[in-house]
C-alpha positions in Angstrom: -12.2 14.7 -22.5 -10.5 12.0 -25.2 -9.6 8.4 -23.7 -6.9 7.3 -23.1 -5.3 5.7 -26.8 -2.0 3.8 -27.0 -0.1 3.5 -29.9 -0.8 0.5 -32.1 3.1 -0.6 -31.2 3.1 0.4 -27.9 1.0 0.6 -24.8 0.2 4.0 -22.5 0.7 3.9 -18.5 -1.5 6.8 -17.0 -0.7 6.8 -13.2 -2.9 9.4 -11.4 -1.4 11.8 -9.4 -4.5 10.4 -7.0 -2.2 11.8 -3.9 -0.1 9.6 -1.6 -1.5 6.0 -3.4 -1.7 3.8 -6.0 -4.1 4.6 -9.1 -2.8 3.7 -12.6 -4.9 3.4 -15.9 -3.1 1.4 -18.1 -4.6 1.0 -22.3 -3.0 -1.3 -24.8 -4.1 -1.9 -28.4 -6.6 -4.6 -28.7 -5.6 -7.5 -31.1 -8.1 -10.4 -30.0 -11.7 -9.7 -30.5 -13.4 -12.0 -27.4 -15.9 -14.1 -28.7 -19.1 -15.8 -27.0 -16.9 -18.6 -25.6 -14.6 -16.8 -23.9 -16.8 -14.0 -22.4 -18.3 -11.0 -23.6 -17.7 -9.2 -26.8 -15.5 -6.5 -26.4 -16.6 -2.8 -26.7 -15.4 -2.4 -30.5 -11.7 -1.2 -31.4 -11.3 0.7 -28.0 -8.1 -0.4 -26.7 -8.3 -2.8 -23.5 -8.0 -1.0 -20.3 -6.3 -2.2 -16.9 -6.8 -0.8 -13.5 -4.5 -1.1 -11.0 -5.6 0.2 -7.7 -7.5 3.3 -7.1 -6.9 5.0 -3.4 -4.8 8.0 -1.7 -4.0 9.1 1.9 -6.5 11.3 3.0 -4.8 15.1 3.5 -2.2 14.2 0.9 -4.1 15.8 -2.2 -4.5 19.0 -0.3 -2.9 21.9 -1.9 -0.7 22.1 1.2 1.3 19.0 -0.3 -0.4 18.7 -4.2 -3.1 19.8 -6.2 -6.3 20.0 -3.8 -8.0 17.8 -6.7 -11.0 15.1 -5.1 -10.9 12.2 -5.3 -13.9 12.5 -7.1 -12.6 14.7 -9.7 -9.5 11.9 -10.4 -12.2 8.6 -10.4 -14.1 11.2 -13.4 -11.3 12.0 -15.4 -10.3 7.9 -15.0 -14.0 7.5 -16.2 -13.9 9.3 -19.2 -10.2 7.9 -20.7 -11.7 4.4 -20.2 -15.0 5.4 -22.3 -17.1 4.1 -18.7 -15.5 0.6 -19.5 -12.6 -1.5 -17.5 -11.3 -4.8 -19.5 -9.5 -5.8 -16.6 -9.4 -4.3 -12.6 -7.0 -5.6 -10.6 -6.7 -5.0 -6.6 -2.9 -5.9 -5.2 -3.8 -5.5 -1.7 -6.1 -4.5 0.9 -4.9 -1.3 2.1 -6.8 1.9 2.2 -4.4 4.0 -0.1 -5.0 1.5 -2.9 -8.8 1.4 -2.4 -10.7 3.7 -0.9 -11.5 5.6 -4.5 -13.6 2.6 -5.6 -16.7 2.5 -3.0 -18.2 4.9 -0.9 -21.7 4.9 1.1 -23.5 7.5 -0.8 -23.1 7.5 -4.8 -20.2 5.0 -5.3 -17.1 6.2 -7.2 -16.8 2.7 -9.4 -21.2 2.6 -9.4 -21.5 3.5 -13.2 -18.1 1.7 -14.3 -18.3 -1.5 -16.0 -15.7 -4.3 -15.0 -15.5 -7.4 -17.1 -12.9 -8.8 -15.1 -11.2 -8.5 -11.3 -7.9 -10.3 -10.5 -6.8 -10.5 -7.1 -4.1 -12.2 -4.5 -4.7 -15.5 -3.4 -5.0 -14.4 0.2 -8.7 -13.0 -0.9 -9.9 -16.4 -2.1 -13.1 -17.1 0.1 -12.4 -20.8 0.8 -8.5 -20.4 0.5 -7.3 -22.4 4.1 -4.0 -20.2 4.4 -6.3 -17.4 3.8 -8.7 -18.0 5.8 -6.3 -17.7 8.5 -4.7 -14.6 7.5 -7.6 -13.0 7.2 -8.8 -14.3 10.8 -5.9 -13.6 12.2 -5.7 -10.0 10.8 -9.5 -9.2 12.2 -8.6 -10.3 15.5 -6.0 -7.7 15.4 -7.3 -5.1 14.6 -10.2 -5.3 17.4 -7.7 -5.5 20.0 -5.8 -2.7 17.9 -8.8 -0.4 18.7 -9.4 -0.9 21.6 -5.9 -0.2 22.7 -6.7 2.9 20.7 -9.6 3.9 22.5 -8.3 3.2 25.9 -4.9 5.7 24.6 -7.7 8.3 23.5 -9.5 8.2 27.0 -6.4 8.9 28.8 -4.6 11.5 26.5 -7.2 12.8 24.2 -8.1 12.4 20.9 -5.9 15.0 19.8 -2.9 13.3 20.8 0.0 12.8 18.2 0.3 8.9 19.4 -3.3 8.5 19.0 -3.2 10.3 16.0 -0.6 7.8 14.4 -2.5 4.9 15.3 -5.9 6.3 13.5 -3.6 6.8 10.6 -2.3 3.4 10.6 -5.9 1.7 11.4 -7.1 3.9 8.3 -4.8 2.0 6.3 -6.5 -1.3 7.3 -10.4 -0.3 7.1 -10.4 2.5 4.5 -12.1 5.1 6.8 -11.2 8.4 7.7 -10.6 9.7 11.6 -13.3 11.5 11.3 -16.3 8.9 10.5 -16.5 7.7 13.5 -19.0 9.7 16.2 -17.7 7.4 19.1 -14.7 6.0 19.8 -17.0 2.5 20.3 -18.0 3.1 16.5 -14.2 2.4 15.7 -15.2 -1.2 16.3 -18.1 -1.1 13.2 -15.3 -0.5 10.8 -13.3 -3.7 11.4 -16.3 -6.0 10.5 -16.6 -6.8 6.6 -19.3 -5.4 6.1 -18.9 -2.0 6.8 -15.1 -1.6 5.8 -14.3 0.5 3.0 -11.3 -1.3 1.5 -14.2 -4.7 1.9 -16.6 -2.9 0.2 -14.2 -1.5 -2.7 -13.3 -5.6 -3.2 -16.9 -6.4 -2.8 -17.9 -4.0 -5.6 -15.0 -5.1 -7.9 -15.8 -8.5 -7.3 -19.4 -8.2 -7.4 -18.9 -6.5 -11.3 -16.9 -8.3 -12.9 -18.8 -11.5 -12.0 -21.9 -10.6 -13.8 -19.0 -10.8 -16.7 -15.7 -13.0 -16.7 -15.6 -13.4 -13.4 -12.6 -13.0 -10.3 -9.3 -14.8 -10.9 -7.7 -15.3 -7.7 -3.8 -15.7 -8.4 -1.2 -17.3 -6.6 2.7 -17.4 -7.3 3.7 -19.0 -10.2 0.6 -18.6 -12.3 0.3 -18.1 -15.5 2.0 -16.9 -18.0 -1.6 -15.1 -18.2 -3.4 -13.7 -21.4 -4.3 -10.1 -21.0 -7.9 -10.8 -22.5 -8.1 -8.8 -25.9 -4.8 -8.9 -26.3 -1.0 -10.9 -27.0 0.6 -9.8 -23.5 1.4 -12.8 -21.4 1.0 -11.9 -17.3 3.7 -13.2 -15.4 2.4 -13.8 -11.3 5.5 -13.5 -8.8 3.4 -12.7 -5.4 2.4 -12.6 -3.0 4.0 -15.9 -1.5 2.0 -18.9 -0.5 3.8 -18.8 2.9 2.9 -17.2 6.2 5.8 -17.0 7.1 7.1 -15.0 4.3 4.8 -12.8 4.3 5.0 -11.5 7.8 9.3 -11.2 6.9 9.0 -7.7 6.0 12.5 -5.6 6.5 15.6 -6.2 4.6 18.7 -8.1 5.6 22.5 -7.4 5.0 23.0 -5.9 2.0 19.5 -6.3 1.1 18.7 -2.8 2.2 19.3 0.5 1.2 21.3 2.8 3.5 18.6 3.9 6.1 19.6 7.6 5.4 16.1 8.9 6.9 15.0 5.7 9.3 11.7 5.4 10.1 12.4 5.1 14.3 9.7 3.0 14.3 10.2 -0.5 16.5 7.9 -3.3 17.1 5.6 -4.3 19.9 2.7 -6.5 20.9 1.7 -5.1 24.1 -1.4 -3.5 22.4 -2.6 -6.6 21.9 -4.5 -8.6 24.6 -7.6 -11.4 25.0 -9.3 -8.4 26.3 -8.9 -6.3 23.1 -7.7 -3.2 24.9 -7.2 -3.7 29.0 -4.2 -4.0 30.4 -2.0 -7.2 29.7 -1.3 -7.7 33.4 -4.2 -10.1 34.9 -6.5 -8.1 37.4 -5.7 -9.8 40.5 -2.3 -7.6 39.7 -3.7 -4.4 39.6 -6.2 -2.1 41.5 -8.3 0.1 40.0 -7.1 3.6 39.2 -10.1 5.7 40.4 -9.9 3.2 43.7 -6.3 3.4 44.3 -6.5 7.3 43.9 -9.2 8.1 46.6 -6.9 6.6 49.3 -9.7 4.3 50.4 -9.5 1.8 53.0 -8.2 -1.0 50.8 -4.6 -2.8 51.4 -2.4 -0.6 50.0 -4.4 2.4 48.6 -2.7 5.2 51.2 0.8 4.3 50.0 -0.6 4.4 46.1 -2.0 7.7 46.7 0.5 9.2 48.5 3.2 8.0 45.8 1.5 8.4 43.0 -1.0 11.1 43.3 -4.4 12.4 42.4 -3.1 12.9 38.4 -3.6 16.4 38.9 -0.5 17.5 37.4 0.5 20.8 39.2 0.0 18.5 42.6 2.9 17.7 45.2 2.8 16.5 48.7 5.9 17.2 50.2 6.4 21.0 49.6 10.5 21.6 50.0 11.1 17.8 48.1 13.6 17.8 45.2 11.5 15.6 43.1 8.1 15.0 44.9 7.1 11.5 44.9 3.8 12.1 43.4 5.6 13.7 40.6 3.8 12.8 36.9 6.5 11.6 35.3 6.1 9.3 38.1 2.6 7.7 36.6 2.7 4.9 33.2 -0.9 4.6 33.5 -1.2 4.8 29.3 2.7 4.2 28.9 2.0 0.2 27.3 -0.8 1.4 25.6 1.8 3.1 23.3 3.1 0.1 21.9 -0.2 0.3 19.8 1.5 2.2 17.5 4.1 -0.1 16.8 1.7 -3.2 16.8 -0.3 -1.1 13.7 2.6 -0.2 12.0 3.2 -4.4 12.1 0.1 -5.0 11.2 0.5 -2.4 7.9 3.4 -3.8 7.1 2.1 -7.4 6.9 -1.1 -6.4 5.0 1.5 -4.9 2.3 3.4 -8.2 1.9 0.3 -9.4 1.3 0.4 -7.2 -2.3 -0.3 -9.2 -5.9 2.7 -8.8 -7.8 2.3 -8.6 -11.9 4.8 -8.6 -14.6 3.3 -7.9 -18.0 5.0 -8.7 -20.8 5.1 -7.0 -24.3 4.6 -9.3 -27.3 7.0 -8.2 -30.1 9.8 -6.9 -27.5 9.4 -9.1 -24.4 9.7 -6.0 -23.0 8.1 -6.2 -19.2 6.2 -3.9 -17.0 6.9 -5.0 -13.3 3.7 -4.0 -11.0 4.6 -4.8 -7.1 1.9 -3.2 -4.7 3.5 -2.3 -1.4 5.5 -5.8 -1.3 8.2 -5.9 1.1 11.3 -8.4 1.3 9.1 -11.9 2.0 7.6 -11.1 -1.4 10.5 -10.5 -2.5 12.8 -13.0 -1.8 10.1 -15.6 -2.6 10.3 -14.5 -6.4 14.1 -15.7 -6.7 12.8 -19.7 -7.7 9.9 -18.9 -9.8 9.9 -20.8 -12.9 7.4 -20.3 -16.6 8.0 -22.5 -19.6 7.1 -20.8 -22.1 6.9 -22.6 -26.3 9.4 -24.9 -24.7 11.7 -22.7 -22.9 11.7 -21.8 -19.6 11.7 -18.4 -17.9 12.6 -17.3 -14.6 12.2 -14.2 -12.7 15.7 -13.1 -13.4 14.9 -12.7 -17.1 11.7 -10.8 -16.5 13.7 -8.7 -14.1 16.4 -8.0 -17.1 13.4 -7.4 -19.6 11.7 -4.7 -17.5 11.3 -1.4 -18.6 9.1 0.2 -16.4 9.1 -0.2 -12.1 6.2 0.8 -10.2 8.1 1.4 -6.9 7.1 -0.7 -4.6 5.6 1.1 -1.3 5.8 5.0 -2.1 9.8 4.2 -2.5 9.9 2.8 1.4 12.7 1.3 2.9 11.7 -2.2 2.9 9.9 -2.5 -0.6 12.8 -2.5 -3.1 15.6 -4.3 -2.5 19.1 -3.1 -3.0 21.9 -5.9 -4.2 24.4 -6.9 -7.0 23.2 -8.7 -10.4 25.0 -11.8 -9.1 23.5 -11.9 -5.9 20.8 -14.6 -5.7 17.8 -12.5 -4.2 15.9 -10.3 -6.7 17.1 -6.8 -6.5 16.7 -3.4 -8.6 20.3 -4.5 -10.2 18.9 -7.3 -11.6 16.4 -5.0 -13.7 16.7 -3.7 -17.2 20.2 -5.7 -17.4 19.8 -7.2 -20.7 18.2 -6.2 -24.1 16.6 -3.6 -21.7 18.8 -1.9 -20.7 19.4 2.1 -20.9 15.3 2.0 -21.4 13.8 1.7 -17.6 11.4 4.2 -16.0 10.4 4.0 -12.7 6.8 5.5 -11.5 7.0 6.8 -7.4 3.5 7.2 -6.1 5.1 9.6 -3.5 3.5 13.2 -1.8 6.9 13.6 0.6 6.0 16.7 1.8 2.9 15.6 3.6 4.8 11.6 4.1 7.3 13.2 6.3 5.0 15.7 7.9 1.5 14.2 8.6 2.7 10.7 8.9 6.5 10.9 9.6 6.9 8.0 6.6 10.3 8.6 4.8 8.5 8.1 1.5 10.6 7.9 -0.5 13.6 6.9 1.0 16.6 9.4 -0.3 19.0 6.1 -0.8 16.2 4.6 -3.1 15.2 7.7 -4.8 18.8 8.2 -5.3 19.5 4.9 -7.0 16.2 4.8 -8.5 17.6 7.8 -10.7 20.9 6.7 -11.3 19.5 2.9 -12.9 17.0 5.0 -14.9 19.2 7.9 -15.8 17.0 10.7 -14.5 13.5 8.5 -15.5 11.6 8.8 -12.3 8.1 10.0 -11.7 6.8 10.9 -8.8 3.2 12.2 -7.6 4.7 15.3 -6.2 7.0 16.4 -8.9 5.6 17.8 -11.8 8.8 17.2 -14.0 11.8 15.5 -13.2 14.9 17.8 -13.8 17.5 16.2 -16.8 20.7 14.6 -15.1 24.1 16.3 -15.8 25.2 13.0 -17.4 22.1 12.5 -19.8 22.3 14.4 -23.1 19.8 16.8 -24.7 18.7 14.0 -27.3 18.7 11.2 -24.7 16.3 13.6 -22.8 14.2 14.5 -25.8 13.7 10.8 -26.3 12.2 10.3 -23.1 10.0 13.5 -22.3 8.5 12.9 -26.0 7.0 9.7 -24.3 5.4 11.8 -21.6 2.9 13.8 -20.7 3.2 16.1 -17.4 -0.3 16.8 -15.9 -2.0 18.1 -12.9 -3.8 15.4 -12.6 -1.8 12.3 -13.9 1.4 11.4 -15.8 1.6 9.9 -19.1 4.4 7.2 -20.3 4.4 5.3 -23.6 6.5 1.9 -24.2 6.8 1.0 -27.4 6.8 -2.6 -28.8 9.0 -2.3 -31.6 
C-alpha cells in the first residue's frame, strides 16, 4: 500500500473513517532538512507526517452503523501511508474516542511506530499548578462516579439502559470498554493512571517521542510554531488557561445553533459524595434497607414495612386498595443514584473543553487548517483576544478564522462545539470563517457515525442545525465518517463540483482532501 504523498504545492488531509472519533493523518512536503542541532535527521524526502488523534466509539465501526473495519485494520493502513514513521503526534484531549487506537495491553497498536515529536495541551504538563488541579479534581470524580455506578448496577442490573449510559460516558474518561471489567469493584482499577487506556496512549506518545525531540506542552497564545521539516507556522488558540472557562461548556444567546434534536440531557451532582457512591444523606438519616424491610423491632421499621414493602413487586397489603401503599412506584431507593448520568455527561463535557486547539497555516497562501478537538464554548470564547505578531505585524484569531479553508468540526458536529453568530459579532463563530481571501474554498471534515450516535448513545451527533449550516458555508463540502459521498447542492455547478471531488478521494476506510498552496 503507497503512503500517503502530498503535492509539492499543497498538503493531503487523510481523516480515517476510524468510526465515531477522531483519527486524521495529515502529510505535507518537506522543505527543511533537520539537522543535528535541532533533532534528528529526517527520514530522506518523505513528506512530514502529523497525527492528530487516533480513537473511535466502541460498536460504531460495526457494520450495523459503518464498515465493520478494526481498529487494528485502520492503525495498519495508518502504518503503512506514514512508511512506520510520525514527524509530529499530537493528542488534543484525553478522551477515549481520540485515543484508545494508540495503546493496548497485549501488542500495542502505536509499538512499532516511530514518533519524533508529541505536542499536547497544557493541562497534561506534569508540574503545571492549574493542572495539577484539574487533573486531581477530575480523578476524584470519577471514583465517586463509579461507585454511584456500581451501587445503580446492584439495584437495577447491569443491563439497565441508565447504567448502560453511564459505562458509556465513564468509557469516555478511561478508554476501556464495558466489558473489561470482571467485577463491578475492577471499575475502580481503571481510574488510576496506571492502568487507564487514554493514560497509557499519552504515556506511550510521550514516552516516544522523548527518546527524539521531545513533548511540547502548549498553552494559549503560543507560537506562531514551526511545523519541524517544514515553512507552516502553528497557530495555538486552546485550550484556555482558565478553570473557569473551561468548565463553561453550552452556548449562550445567539451563540447556539437552534437545538433542533436536544440532547434532554440536564445536570446533577447528586452522584457525587465523600463516600464515592453512598447515599448523600448522612446515616443517622436513614436506616438500612434490608433492616427496615424485615419489620424488625426497631423505632419505626413496622410503619416502613408496611408502607413501603418487601420490593417484591407483584406485592400489596391492602387487597381492595386503589393504589396500595406498598405500591413500587412508591420506592426511590436508586432514584438519586440517577443523577450519575448527568454528573458523567458533566464530567465529558469538561474533559472536551479541555481539547488542544491548532491552526496551521500554509506558507505561500496563508491559507489555515483549523483543528479544534471536542472544544466547547469556554474554548471558544477565550480565542476572541488572542494576539501573534508576526515579521512585524500582528495577527489575531479573526484573521486565521477568515484564512481557513478546512474545519475539523468540533465534537462529532455537537451542539455546544461550534458556535453559531454573525461576522460582526465579537465571539468567534463559523461566520467568521473563510470570510476573506478564503472564501468560496472551505471544507469541513465531520467525524460523525449518526446512526449508531442517536441509537447506542442517544448523542445528536451531528446536530441537523450545524450539519445544515455546515453545508450551506461550504457549499455542499462536508465529510462525514458515515457518508461515503456527499451529494452536489442544487445551487453548486457541475464545474464547481468537479473542482472539489478532483481533490478527493472516497474510501472505505478513510477520506482524502488536498489544499493547495498556490
Amino acid at each position: 500500500m503507497p503512503k500517503l504523498i502530498p503535492p509539492q504545492d499543497g498538503i493531503a488531509i487523510r481523516m480515517y473513517r476510524i468510526g465515531h472519533g477522531d483519527c486524521f493523518l495529515l502529510a505535507f512536503p518537506r522543505t527543511v532538512i533537520l539537522t543535528e542541532v535541532e533533532g534528528p535527521l529526517s527520514s530522506g524526502d518523505d513528506p512530514v507526517y502529523v497525527l492528530i488523534d487516533c480513537g473511535y466509539k466502541p460498536g460504531s465501526q460495526s457494520t450495523e452503523f459503518l464498515h465493520g473495519k478494526s481498529a487494528s485494520e485502520i492503525v495498519t493502513h495508518l502504518r503503512e501511508s506514514c512508511g512506520d514513521r510520525l514527524d509530529l503526534a499530537i493528542a488534543t484531549h484525553e478522551h477515549q474516542d481520540h485515543l484508545n487506537a494508540i495503546w493496548k495491553k497485549r501488542d500495542p497498536y502505536f509499538a512499532k511506530l516511530a514518533i519524533d515529536e508529541t505536542w499536547l495541551a497544557w493541562t497534561e504538563k506534569p508540574d503545571d499548578p492549574l493542572a495539577i488541579r484539574l487533573r486531581k479534581a477530575n480523578h476524584d470524580q470519577l471514583l465517586g462516579l463509579i461507585g454511584a455506578r456500581n451501587r445503580l448496577a446492584m439495584a437495577l442490573g447491569e443491563g439497565n439502559p441508565d447504567v448502560q449510559q453511564i459505562d458509556l460516558l465513564l468509557g469516555l474518561e478511561t478508554g476501556e470498554e464495558s466489558g473489561d471489567f470482571p467485577t463491578p469493584e475492577a471499575r475502580f482499577g481503571a481510574a488510576s493512571p496506571d492502568a487507564s487506556v487514554n493514560k497509557q496512549g499519552l504515556k506511550l506518545l510521550k514516552d516516544k517521542a522523548a527518546a527524539a525531540r521531545g513533548v511540547r506542552y502548549c498553552y494559549p497564545g503560543d507560537g506562531p510554531l514551526i511545523l519541524p521539516g517544514t515553512a507552516v507556522k502553528v497557530y495555538v488558540l486552546g485550550p484556555p488557561y482558565s478553570e473557569e472557562l473551561i468548565e463553561d461548556e453550552d452556548p449562550k444567546g445567539a451563540e447556539g445553533f437552534p437545538d433542533d434534536r436536544p440532547h434532554g440531557f440536564s445536570l446533577g451532582a447528586a452522584a457525587l459524595s465523600e463516600s464515592g457512591g453512598e447515599s448523600p444523606f448522612a446515616h443517622r438519616f436513614g436506616v438500612p434497607l434490608d433492616e427496615a424491610r424485615s419489620g424488625g423491632n426497631a423505632p419505626g421499621n413496622a410503619f416502613f414495612s408496611e408502607h413501603y414493602g418487601s420490593g417484591d413487586e407483584g406485592e400489596t397489603r391492602r387487597d381492595g386498595a386503589e393504589v396500595a401503599d406498598d405500591a413500587p412506584f412508591r420506592r426511590i431507593d436508586t432514584d438519586w443514584l440517577l443523577a450519575a448520568t448527568d454528573q458523567a455527561l458533566a464530567m465529558a463535557q469538561g474533559t472536551n473543553n479541555t481539547s488542544l486547539v491548532l491552526a496551521f497555516e500554509l506558507p505561500n497562501t496563508k491559507k489555515v487548517l483549523l483543528f479544534v478537538g471536542d472544544a466547547q464554548r469556554g474554548n471558544w470564547v477565550s480565542w476572541a483576544d488572542l494576539t501573534w505578531t508576526v515579521d512585524g505585524a500582528e495577527v489575531t484569531t479573526r484573521d486565521l478564522f477568515g484564512r481557513t479553508v478546512l474545519y475539523k468540526v468540533g465534537h462529532h458536529g455537537s451542539h455546544n462545539a461550534t458556535l453559531a453568530g454573525n461576522e460582526s459579532d465579537p465571539w468567534p463563530n463559523l461566520s467568521w470563517m473563510a470570510s476573506g481571501s478564503a472564501a468560496g474554498e472551505l471544507a469541513a471534515m465531520i467525524t460523525a457515525v449518526n446512526k449508531w450516535a442517536l441509537e447506542k448513545a442517544e448523542w445528536v451527533h451531528p446536530l441537523p442545525a450545524i450539519k445544515t449550516a455546515l453545508e450551506a458555508k461550504a457549499s455542499g463540502r462536508v465529510f462525514q465518517t458515515d457518508t461515503d459521498t456527499p451529494p452536489k447542492p442544487a445551487n453548486v455547478t457541475a464545474a464547481a463540483w468537479k473542482t472539489f471531488t478532483d481533490r478527493a478521494e472516497f474510501d472505505d476506510l478513510f477520506f482524502d482532501y488536498v489544499v493547495f498552496d498556490r
